[in-house]
C-alpha positions in Angstrom: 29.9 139.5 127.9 29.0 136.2 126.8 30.9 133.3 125.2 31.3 134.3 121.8 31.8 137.8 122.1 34.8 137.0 124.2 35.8 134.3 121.3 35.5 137.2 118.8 37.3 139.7 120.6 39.8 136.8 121.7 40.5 136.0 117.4 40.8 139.9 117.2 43.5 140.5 119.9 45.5 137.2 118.9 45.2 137.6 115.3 47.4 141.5 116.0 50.3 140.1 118.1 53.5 139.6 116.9 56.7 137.0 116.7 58.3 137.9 120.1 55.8 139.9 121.5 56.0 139.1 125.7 52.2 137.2 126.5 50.5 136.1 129.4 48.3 133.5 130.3 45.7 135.6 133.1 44.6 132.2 134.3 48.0 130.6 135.2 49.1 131.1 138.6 52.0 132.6 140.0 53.9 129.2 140.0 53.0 128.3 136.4 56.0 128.1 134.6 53.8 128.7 131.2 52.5 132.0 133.0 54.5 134.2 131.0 56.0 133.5 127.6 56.2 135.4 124.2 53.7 134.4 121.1 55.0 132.7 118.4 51.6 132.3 116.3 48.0 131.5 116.0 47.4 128.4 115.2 44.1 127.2 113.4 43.0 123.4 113.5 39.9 122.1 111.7 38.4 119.1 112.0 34.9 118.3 110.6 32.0 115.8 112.7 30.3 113.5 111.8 27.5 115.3 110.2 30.0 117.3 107.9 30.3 120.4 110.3 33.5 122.0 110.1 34.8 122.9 113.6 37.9 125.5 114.1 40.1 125.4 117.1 42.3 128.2 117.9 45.7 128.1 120.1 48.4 130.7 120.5 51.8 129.0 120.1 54.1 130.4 122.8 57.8 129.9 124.2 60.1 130.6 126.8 62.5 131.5 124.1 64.8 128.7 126.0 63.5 125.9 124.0 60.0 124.8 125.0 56.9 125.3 123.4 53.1 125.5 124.3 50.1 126.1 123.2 47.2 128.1 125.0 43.3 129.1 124.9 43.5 132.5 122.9 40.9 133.5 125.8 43.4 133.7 127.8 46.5 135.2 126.6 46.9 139.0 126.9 50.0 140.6 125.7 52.9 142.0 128.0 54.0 140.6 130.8 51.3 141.4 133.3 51.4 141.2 136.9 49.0 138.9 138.8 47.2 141.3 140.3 46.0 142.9 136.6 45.8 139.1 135.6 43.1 138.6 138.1 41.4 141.6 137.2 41.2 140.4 133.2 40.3 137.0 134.2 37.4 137.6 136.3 35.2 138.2 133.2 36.2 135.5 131.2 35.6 133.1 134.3 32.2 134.3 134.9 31.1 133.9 131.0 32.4 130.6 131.1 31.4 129.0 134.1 
């Protein structure tokens, strides 16, 4: 799978999770406080170059439901709370597309 399938497929899954729905981040480690969380919403920035090319970024907005807020790569965020043996397992595509 290359780069922007994964971006496709990333929009897809994102774009179907809910308010509350449990998350997690398959590349945060086990200490990562941001590991697991629950999605609060996809969140769509544009900015345009130079040359007039619009450019889209897209973050999931997540909390701990205790306050604080993050945002993360939508590559990365897979819902339910998954342990980190099946986060390895997701992650090791998207690590070898991207580097």
């Amino acid at each position: 799978m290359n780069r922007f399938e994964l971006h496709q497929e990333a929009k897809k899954r994102v774009s179907k999770m809910e308010f509350g729905e449990p998350v997690t981040n398959v590349c945060a480690g086990d200490g990562n406080p941001t590991r697991q969380g629950y999605f609060v919403s996809l969140d769509i920035k544009s900015h345009k170059n130079r040359f007039g090319i619009t450019h889209r970024d897209y973050t999931a907005r997540c909390t701990d439901k205790r306050g604080k807020f993050w945002n993360t790569d939508i590559q990365v965020v897979f819902p339910g709370h998954l342990s980190l043996d099946e986060s390895r397992e997701i992650y090791a595509p998207i690590h070898a597309a991207q580097f």
